[in-house]
C-alpha positions in Angstrom: -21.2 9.3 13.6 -17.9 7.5 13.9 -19.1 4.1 13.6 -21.1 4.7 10.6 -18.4 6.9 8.7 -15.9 3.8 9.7 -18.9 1.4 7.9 -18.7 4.1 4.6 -15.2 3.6 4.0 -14.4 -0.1 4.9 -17.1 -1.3 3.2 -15.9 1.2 -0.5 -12.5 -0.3 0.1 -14.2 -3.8 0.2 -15.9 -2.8 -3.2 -13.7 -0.6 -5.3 -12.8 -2.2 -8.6 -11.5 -1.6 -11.9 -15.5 -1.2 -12.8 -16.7 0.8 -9.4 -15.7 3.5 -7.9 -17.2 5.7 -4.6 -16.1 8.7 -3.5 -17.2 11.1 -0.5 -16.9 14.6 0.4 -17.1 16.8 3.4 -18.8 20.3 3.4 -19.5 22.5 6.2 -21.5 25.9 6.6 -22.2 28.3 9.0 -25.7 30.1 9.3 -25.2 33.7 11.4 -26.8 36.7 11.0 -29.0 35.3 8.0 -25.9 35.0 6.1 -24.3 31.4 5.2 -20.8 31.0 5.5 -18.4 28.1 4.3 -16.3 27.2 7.2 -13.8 25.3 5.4 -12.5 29.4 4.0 -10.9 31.5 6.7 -13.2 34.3 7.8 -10.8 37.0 5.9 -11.2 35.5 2.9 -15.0 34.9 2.7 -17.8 36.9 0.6 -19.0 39.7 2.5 -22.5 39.0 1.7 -22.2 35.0 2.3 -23.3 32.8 0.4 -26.5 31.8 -1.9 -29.1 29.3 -1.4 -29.9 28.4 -4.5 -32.5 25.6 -6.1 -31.9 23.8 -9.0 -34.6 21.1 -10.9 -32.5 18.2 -10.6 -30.4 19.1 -8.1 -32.9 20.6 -5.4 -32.0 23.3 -2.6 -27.9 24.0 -2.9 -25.4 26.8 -1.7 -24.1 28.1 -4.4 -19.7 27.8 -4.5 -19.9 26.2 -1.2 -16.2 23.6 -0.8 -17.2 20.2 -1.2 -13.7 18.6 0.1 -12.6 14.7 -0.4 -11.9 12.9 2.4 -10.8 8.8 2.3 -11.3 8.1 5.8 -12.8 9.1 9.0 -9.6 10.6 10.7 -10.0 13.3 7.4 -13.4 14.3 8.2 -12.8 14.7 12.2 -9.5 16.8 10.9 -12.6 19.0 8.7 -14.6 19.2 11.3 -12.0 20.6 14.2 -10.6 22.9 11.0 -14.1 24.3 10.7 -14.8 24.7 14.4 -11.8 27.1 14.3 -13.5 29.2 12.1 -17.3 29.6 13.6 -18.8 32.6 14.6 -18.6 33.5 18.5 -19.5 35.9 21.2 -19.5 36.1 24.8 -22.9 36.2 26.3 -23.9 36.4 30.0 -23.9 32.9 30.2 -20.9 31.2 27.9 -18.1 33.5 26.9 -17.4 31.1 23.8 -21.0 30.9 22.9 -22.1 30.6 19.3 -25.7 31.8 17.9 -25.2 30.4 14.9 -26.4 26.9 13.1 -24.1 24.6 11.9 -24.3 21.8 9.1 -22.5 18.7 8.1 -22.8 17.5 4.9 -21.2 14.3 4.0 -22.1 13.4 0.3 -21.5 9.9 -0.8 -21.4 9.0 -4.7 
């Protein structure tokens, strides 16, 4: 993941003009308990019920008011990601005592 994130944003700096622009955004959501969370919002100041998967014609399967946050380099989406691990869901269980049962996803969206 490092190498190609380093490969997205040396090559846009290579080929941003006056005429063409890129830009690329980092999102990150939790699912826990059947409920999705945005992991980029601290836990106190999340929806109680989550979030909605929604599905749109042109745009396809979405969560509805998830963060979509700009990022210009790799170091900013390593700083998302450790900002978002903050925030997941865990519990101890017999085996880990930081374990997590939830799912997490990336999305890195590239325009």
């Amino acid at each position: 993941m490092p190498i190609s994130c380093a490969q997205i944003f040396e090559r846009t700096r290579n080929l941003t003009n006056a005429e063409r622009s890129f830009q690329v955004s980092f999102s990150m959501i939790e699912i826990y308990n059947e409920r999705v969370q945005d992991l980029l919002v601290p836990p106190q100041t999340r929806p109680k019920g989550g979030l909605k998967i929604r599905e749109h014609k042109q745009l396809g399967v979405y969560v509805q008011d998830l963060g979509k946050h700009p990022v210009d380099s790799y170091e900013a989406i390593e700083a998302k990601m450790e900002e978002g691990q903050l925030n997941r869901t865990i519990g101890s269980t017999q085996m880990n005592a930081t374990s997590s049962r939830a799912h997490t996803v990336i999305t890195i969206e590239f325009k």
